[in-house]
PDB file of N, CA, C and O in Angstrom:
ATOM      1  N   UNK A   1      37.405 120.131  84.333  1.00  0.00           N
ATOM      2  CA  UNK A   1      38.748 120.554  84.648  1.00  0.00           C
ATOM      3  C   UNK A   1      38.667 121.950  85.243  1.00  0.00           C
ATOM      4  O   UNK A   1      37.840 122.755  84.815  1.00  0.00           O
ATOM      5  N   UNK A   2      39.614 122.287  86.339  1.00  0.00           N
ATOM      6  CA  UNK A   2      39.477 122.999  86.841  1.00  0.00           C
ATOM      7  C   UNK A   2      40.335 123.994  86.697  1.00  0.00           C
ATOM      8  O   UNK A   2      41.374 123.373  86.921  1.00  0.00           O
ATOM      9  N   UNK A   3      40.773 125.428  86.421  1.00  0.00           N
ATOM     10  CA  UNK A   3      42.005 126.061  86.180  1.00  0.00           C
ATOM     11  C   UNK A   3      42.283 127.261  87.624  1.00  0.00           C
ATOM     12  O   UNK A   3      41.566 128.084  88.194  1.00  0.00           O
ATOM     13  N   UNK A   4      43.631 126.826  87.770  1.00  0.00           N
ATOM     14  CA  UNK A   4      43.061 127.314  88.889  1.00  0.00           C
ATOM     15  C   UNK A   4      44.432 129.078  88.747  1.00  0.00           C
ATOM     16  O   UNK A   4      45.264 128.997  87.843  1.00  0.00           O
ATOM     17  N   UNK A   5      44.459 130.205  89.518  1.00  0.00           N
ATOM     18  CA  UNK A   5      45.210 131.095  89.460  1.00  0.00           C
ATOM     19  C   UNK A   5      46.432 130.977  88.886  1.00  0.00           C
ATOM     20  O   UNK A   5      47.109 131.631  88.092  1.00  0.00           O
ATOM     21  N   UNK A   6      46.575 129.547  89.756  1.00  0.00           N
ATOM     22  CA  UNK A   6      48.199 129.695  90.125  1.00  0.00           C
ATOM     23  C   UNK A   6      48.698 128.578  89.013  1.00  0.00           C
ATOM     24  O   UNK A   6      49.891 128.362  89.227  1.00  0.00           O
ATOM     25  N   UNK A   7      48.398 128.091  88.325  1.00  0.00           N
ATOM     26  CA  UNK A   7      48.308 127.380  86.816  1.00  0.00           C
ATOM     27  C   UNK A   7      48.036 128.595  85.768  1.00  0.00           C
ATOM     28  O   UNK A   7      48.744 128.632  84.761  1.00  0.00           O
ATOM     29  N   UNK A   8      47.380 129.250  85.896  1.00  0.00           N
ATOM     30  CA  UNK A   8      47.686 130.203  84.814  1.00  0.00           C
ATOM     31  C   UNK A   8      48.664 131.099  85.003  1.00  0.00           C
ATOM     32  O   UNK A   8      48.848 131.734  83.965  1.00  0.00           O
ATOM     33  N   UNK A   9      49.597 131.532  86.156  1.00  0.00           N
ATOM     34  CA  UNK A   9      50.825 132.177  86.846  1.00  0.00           C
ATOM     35  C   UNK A   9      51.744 131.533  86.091  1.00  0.00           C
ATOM     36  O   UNK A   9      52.416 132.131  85.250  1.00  0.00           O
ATOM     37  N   UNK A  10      51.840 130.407  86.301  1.00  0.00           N
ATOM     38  CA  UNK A  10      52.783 129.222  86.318  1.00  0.00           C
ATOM     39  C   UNK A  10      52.524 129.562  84.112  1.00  0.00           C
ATOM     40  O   UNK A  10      53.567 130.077  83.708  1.00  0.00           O
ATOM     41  N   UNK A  11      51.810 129.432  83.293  1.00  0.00           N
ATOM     42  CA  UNK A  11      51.828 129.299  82.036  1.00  0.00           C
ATOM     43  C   UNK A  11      52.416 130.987  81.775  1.00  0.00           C
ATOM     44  O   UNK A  11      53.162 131.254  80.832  1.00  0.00           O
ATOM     45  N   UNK A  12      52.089 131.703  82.461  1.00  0.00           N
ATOM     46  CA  UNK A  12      52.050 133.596  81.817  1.00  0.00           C
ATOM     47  C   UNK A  12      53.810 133.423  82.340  1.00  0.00           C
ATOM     48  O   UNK A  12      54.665 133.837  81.556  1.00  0.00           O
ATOM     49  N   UNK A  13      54.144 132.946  83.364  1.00  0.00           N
ATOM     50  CA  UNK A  13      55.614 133.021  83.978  1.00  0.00           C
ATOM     51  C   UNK A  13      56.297 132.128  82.373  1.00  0.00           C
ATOM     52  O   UNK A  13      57.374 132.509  81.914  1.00  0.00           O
ATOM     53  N   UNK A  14      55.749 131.321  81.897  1.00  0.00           N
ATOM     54  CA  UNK A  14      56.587 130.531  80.773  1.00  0.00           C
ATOM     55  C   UNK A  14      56.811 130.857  79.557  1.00  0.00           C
ATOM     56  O   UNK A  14      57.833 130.741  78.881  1.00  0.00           O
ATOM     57  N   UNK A  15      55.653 131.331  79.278  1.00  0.00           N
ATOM     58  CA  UNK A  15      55.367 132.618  78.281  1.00  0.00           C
ATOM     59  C   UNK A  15      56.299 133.606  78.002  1.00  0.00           C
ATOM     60  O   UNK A  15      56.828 133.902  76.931  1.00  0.00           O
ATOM     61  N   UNK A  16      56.462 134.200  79.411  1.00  0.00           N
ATOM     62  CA  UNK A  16      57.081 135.429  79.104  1.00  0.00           C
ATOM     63  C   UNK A  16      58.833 135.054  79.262  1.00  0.00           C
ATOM     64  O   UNK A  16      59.675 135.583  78.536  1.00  0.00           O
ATOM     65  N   UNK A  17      59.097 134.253  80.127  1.00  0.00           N
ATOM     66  CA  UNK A  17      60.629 133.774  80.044  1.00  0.00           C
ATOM     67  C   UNK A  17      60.839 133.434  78.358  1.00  0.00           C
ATOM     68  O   UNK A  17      61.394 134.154  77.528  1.00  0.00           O
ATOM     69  N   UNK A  18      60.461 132.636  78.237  1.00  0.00           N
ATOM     70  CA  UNK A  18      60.561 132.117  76.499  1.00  0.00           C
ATOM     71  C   UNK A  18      59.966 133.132  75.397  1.00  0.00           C
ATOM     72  O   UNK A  18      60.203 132.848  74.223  1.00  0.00           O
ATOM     73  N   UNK A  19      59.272 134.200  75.652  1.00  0.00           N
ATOM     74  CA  UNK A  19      59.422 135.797  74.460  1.00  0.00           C
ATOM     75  C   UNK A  19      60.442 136.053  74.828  1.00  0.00           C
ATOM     76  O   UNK A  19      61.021 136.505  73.841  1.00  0.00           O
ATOM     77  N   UNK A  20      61.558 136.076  76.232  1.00  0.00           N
ATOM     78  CA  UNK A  20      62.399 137.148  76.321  1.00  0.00           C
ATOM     79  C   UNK A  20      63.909 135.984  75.708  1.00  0.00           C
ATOM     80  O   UNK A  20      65.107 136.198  75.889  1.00  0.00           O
ATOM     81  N   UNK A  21      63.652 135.514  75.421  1.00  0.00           N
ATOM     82  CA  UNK A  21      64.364 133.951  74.729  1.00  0.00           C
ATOM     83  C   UNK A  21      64.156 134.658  73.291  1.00  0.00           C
ATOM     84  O   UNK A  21      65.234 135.011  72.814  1.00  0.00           O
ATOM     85  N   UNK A  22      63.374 134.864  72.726  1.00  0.00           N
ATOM     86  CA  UNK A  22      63.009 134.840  71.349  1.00  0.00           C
ATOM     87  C   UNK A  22      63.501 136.176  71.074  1.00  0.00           C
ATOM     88  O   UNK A  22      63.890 136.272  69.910  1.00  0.00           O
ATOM     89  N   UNK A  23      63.653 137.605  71.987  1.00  0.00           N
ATOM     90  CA  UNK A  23      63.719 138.519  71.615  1.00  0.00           C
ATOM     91  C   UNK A  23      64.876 138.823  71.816  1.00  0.00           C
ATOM     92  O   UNK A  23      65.223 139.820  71.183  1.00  0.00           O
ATOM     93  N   UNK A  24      65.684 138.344  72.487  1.00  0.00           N
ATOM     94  CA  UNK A  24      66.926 138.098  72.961  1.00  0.00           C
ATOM     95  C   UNK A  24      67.496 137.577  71.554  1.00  0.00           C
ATOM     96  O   UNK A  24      68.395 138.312  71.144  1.00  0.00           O
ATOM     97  N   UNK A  25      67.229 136.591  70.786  1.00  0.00           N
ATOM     98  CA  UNK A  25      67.516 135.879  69.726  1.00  0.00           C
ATOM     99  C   UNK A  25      67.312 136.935  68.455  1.00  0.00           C
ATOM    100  O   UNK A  25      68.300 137.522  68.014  1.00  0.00           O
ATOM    101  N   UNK A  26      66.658 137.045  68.172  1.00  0.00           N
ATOM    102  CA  UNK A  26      66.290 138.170  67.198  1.00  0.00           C
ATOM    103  C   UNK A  26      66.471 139.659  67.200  1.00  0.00           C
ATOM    104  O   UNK A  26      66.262 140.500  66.326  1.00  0.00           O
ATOM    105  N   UNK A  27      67.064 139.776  68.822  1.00  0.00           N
ATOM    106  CA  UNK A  27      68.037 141.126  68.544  1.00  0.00           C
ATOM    107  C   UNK A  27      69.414 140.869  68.078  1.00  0.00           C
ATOM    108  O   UNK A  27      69.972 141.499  67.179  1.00  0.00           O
ATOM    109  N   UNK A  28      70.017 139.709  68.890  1.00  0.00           N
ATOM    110  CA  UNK A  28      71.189 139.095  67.896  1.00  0.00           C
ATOM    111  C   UNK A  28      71.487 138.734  66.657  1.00  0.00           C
ATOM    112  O   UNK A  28      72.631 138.459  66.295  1.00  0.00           O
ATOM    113  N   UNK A  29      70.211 138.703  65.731  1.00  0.00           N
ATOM    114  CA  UNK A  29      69.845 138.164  64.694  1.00  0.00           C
ATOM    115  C   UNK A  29      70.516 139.731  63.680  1.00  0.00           C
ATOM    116  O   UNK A  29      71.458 140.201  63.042  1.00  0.00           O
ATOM    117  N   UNK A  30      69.375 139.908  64.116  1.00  0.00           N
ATOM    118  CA  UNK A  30      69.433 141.549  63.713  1.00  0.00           C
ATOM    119  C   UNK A  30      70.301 142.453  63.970  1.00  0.00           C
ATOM    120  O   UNK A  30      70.018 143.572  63.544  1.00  0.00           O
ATOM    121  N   UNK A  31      71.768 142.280  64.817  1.00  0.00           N
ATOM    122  CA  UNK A  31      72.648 143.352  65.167  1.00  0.00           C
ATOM    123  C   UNK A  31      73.288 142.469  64.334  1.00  0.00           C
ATOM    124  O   UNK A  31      73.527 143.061  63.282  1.00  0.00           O
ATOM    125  N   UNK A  32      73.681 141.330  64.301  1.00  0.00           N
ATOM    126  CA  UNK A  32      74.810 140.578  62.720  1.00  0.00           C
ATOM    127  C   UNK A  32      74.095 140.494  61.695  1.00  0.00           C
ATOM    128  O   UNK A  32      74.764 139.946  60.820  1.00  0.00           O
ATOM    129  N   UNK A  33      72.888 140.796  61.264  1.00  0.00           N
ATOM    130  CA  UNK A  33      72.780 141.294  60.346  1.00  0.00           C
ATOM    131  C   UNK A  33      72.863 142.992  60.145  1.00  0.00           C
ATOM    132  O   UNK A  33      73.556 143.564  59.303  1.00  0.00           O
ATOM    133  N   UNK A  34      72.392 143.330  60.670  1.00  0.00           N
ATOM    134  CA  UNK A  34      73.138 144.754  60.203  1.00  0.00           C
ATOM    135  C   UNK A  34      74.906 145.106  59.887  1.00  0.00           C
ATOM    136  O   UNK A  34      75.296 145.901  59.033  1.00  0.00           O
ATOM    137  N   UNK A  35      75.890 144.209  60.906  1.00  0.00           N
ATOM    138  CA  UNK A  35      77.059 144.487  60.663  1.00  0.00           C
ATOM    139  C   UNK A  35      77.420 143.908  59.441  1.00  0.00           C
ATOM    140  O   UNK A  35      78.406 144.451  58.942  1.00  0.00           O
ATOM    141  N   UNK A  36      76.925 142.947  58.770  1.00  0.00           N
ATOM    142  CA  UNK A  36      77.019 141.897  57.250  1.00  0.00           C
ATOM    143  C   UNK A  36      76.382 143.250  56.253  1.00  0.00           C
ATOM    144  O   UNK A  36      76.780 143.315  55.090  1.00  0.00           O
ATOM    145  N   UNK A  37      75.558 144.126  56.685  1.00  0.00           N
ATOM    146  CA  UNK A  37      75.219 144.995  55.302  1.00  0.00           C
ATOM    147  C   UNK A  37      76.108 145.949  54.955  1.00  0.00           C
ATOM    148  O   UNK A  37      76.302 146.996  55.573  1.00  0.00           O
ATOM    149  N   UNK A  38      76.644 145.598  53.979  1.00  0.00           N
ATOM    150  CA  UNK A  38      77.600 146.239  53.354  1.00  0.00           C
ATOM    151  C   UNK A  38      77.566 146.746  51.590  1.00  0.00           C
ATOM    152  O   UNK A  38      77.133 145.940  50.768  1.00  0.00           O
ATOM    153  N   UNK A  39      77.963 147.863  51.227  1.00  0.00           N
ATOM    154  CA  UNK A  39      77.818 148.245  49.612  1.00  0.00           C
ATOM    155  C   UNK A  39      79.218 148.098  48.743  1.00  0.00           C
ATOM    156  O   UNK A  39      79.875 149.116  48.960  1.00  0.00           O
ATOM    157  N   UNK A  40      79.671 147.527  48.161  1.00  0.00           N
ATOM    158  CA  UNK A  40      80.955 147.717  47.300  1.00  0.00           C
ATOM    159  C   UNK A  40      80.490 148.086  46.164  1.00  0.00           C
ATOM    160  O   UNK A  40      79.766 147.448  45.399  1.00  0.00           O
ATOM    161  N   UNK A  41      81.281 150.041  45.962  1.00  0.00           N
ATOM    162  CA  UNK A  41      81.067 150.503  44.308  1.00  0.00           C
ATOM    163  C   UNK A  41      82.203 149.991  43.590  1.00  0.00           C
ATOM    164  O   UNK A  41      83.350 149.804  43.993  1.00  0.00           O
ATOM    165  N   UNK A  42      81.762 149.823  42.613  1.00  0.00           N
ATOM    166  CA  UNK A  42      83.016 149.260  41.395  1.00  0.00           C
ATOM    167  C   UNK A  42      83.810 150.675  41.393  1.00  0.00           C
ATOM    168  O   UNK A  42      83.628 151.617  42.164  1.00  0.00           O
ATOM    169  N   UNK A  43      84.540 150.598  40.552  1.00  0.00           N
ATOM    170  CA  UNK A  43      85.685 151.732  40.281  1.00  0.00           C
ATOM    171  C   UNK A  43      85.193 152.594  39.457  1.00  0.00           C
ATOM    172  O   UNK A  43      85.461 153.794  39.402  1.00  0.00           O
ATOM    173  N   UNK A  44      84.214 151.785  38.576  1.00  0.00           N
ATOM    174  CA  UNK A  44      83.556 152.588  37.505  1.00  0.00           C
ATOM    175  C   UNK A  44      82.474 153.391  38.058  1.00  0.00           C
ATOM    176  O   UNK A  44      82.194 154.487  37.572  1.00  0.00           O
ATOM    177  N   UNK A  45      81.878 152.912  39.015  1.00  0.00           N
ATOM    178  CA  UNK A  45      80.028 153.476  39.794  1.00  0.00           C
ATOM    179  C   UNK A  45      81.038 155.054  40.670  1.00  0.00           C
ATOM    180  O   UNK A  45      80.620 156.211  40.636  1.00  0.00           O
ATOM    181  N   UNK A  46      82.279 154.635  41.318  1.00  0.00           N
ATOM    182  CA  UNK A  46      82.654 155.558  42.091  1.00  0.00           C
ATOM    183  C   UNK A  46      83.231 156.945  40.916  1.00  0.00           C
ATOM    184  O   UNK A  46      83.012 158.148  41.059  1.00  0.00           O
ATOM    185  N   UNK A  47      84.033 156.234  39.740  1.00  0.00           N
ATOM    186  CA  UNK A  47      84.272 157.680  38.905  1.00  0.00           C
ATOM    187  C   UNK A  47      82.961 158.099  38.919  1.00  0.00           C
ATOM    188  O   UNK A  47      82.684 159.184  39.430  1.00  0.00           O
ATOM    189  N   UNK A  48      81.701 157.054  38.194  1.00  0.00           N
ATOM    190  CA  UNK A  48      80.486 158.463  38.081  1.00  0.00           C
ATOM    191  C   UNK A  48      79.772 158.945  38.995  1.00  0.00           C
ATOM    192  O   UNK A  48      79.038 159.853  38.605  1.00  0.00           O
ATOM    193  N   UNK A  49      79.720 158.747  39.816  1.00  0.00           N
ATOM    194  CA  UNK A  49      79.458 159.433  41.217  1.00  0.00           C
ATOM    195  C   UNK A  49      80.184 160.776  41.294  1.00  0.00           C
ATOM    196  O   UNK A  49      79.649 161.861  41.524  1.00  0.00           O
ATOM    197  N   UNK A  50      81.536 160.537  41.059  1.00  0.00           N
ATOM    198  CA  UNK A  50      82.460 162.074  41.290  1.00  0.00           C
ATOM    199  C   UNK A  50      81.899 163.087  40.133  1.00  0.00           C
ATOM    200  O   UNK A  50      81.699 164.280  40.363  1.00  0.00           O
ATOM    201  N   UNK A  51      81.637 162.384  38.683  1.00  0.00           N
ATOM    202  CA  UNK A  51      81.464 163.286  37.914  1.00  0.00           C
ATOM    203  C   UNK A  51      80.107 163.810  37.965  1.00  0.00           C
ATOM    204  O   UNK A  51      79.932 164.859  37.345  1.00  0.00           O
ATOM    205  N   UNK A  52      79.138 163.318  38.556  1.00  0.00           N
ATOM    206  CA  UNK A  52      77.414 163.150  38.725  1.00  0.00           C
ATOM    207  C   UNK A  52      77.549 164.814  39.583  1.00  0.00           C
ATOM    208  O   UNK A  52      77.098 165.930  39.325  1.00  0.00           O
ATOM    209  N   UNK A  53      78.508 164.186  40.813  1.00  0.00           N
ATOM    210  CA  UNK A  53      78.580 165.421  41.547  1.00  0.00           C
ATOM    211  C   UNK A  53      78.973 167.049  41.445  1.00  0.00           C
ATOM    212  O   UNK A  53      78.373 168.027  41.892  1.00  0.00           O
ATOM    213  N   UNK A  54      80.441 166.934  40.543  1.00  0.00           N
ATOM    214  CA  UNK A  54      80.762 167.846  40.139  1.00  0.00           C
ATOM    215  C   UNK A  54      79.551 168.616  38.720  1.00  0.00           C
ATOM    216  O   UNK A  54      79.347 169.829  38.663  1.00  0.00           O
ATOM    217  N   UNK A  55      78.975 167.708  37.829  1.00  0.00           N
ATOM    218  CA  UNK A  55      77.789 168.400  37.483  1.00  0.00           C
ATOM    219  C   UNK A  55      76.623 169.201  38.466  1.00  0.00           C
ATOM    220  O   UNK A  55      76.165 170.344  38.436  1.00  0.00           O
ATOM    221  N   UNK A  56      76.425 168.236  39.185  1.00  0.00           N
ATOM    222  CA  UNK A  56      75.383 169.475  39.809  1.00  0.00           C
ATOM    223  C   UNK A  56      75.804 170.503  40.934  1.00  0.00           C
ATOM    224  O   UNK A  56      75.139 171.128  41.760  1.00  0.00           O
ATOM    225  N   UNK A  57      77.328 170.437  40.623  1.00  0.00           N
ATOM    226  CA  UNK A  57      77.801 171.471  41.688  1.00  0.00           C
ATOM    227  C   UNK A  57      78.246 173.167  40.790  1.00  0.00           C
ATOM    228  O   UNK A  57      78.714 174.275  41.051  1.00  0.00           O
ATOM    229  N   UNK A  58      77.591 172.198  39.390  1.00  0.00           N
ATOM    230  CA  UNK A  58      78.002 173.598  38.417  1.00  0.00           C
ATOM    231  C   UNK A  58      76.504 174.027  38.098  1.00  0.00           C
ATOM    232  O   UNK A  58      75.421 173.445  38.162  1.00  0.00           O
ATOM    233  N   UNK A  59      77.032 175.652  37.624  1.00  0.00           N
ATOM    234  CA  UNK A  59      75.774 176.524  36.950  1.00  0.00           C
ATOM    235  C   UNK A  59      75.671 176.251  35.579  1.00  0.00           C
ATOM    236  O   UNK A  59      76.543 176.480  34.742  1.00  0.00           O
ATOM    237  N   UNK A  60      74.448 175.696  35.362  1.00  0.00           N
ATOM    238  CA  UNK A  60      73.977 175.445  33.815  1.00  0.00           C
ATOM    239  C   UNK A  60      73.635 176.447  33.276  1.00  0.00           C
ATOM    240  O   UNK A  60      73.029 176.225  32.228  1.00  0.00           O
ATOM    241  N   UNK A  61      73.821 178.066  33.670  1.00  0.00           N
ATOM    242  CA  UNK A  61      74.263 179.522  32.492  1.00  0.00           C
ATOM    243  C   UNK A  61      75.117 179.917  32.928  1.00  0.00           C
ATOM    244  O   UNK A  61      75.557 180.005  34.074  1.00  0.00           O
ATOM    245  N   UNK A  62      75.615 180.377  31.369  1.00  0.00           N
ATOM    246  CA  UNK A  62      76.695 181.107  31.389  1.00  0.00           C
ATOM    247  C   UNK A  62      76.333 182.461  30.874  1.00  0.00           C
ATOM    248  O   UNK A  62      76.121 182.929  29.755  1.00  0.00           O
ATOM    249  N   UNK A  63      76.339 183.006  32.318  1.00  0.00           N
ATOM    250  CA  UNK A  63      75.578 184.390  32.663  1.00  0.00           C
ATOM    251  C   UNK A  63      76.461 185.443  31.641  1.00  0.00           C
ATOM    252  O   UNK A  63      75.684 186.269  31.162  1.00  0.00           O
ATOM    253  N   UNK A  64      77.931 185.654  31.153  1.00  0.00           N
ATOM    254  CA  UNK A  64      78.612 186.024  29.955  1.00  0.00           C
ATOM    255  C   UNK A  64      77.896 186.267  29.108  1.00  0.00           C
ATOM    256  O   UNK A  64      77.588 187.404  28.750  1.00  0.00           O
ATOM    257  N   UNK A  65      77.387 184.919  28.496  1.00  0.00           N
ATOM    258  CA  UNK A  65      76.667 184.987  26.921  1.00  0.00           C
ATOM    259  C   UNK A  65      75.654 184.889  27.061  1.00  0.00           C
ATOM    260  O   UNK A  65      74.990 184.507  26.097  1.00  0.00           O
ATOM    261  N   UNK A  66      75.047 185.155  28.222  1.00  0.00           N
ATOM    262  CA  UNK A  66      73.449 185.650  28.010  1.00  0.00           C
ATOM    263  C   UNK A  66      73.194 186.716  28.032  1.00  0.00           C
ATOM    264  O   UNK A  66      72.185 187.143  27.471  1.00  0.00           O
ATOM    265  N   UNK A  67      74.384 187.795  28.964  1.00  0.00           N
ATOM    266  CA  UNK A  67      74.198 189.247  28.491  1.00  0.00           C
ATOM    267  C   UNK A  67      74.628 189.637  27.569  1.00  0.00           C
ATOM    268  O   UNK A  67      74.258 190.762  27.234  1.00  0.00           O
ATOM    269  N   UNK A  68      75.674 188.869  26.654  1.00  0.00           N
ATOM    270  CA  UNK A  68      76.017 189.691  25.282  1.00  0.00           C
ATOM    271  C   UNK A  68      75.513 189.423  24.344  1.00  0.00           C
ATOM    272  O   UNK A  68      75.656 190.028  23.281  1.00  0.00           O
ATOM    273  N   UNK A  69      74.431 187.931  24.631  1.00  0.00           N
ATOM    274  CA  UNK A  69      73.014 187.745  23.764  1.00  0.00           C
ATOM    275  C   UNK A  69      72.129 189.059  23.609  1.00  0.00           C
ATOM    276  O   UNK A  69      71.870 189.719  22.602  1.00  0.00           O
ATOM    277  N   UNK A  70      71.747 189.224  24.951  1.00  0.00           N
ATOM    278  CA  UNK A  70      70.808 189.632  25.420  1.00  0.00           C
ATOM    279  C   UNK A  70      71.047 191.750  24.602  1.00  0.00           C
ATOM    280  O   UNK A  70      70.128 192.392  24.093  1.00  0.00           O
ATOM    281  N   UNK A  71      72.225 192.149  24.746  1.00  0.00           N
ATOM    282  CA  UNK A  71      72.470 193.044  24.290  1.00  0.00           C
ATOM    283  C   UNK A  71      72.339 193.465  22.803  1.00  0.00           C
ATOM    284  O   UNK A  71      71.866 194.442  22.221  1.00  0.00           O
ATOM    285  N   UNK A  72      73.191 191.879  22.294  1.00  0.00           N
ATOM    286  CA  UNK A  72      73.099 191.861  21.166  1.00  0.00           C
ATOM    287  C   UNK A  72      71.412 192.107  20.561  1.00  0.00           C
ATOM    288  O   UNK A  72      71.060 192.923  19.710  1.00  0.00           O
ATOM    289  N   UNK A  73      70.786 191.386  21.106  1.00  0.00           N
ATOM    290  CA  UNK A  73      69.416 191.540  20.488  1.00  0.00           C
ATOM    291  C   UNK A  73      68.728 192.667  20.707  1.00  0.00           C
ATOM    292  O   UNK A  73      68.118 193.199  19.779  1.00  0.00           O
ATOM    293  N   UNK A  74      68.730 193.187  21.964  1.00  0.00           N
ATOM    294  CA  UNK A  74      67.953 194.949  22.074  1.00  0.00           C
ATOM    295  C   UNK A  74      68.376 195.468  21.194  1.00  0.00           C
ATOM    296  O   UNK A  74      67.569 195.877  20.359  1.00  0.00           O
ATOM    297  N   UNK A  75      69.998 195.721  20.944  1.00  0.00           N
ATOM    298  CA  UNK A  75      70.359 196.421  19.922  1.00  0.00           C
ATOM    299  C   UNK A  75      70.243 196.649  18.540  1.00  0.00           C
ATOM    300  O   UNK A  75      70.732 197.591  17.917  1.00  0.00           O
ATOM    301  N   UNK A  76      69.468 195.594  18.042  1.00  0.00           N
ATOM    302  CA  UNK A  76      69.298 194.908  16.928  1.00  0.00           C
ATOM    303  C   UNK A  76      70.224 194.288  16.188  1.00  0.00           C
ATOM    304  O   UNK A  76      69.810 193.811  15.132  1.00  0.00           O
ATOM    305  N   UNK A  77      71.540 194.138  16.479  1.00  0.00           N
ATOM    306  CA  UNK A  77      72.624 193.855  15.632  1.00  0.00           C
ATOM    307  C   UNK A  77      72.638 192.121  15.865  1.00  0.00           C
ATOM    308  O   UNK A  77      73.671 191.647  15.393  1.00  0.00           O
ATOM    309  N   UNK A  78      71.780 191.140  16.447  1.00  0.00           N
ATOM    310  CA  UNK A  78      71.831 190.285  16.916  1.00  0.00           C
ATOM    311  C   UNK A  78      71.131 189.301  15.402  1.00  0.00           C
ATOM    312  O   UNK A  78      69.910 189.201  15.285  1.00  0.00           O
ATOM    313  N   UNK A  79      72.319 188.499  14.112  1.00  0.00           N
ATOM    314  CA  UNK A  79      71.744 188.067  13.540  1.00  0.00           C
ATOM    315  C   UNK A  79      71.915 186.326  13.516  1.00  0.00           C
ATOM    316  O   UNK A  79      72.876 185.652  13.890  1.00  0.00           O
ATOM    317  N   UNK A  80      70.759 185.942  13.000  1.00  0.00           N
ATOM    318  CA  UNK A  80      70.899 184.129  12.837  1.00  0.00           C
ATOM    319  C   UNK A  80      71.593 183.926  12.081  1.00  0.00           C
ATOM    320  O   UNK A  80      71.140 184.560  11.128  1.00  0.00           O
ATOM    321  N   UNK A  81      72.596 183.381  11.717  1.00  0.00           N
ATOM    322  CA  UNK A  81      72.785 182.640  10.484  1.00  0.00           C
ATOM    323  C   UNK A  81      72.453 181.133  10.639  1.00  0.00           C
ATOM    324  O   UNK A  81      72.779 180.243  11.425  1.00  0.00           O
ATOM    325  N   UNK A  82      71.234 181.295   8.953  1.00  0.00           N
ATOM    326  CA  UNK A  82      70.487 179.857   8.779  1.00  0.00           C
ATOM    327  C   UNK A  82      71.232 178.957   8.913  1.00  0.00           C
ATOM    328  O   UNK A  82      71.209 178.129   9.823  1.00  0.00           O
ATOM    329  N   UNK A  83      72.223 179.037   7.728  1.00  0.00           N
ATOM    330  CA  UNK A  83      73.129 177.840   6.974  1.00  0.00           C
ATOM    331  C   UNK A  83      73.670 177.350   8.419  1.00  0.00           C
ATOM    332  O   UNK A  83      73.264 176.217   8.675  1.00  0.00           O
ATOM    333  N   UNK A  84      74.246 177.751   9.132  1.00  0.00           N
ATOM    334  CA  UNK A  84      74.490 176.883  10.446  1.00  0.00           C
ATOM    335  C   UNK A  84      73.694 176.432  11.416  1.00  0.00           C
ATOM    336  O   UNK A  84      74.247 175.694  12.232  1.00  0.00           O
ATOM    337  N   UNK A  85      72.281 176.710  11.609  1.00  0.00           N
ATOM    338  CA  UNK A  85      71.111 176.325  11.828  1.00  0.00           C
ATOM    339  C   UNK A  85      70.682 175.557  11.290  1.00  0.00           C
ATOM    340  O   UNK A  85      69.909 174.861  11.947  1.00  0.00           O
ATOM    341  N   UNK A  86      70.866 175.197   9.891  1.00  0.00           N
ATOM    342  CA  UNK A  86      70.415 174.290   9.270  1.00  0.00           C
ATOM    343  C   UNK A  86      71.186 173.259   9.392  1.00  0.00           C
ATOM    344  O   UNK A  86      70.606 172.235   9.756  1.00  0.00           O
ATOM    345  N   UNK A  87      72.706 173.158   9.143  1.00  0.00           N
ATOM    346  CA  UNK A  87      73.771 171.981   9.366  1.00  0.00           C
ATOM    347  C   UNK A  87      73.471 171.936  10.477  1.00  0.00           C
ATOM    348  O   UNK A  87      72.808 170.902  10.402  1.00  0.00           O
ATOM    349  N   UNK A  88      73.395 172.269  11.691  1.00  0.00           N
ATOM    350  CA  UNK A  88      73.165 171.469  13.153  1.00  0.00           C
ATOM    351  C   UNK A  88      71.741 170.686  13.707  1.00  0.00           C
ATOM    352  O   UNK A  88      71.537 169.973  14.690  1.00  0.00           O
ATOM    353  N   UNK A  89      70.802 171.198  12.528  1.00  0.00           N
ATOM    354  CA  UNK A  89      69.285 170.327  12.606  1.00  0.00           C
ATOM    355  C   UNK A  89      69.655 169.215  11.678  1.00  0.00           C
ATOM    356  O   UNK A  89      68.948 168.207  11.701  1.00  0.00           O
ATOM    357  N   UNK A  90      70.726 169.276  10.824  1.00  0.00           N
ATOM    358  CA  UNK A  90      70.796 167.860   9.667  1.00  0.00           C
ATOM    359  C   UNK A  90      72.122 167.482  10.441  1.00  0.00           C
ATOM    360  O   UNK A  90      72.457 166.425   9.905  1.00  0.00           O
ATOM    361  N   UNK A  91      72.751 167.682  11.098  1.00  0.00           N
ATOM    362  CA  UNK A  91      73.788 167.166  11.720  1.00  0.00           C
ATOM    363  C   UNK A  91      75.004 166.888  11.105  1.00  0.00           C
ATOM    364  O   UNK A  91      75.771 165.974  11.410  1.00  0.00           O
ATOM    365  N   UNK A  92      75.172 167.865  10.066  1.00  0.00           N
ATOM    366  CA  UNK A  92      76.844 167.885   9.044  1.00  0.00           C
ATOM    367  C   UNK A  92      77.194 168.337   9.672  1.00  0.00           C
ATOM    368  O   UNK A  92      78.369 168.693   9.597  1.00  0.00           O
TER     369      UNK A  92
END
């Protein structure tokens, strides 16, 4: 058998009409699927989202009572009391 140029022209010409068939297809594929992806938050996922946010939009010190800690203790007047140290490790 003999193959000749213009037989393999004739197969690469069929080839490539029918990828541009397939890619043609699978960009359509793929633009309705993208418009179908969609997220619905419940009512409940969207409150904690708001509250998730407003936490990390706050400062976790309260720069106040760390300097009147902080005073308190240079000064020495800065005392523990156990008994309430102790009820909050036993949890009364």
């Amino acid at each position: 058998m003999i193959i000749s140029g213009k037989q393999v022209q004739s197969i690469v010409k069929v080839y490539g009409e029918q990828n541009k068939l397939n890619q043609g297809v699978k960009q359509e594929k793929s633009e309705a699927t993208k418009s179908q992806d969609e997220v619905i938050l419940s009512a409940n996922a969207q409150e904690f989202g708001q509250y998730l946010s407003s936490l990390q939009s706050m400062s976790g010190v309260r720069q106040d009572k760390v300097n009147a800690l902080s005073e308190r203790i240079q000064s020495g007047t800065y005392e523990v009391d156990a008994r309430a140290v102790a009820e909050k490790m036993l949890g009364f």
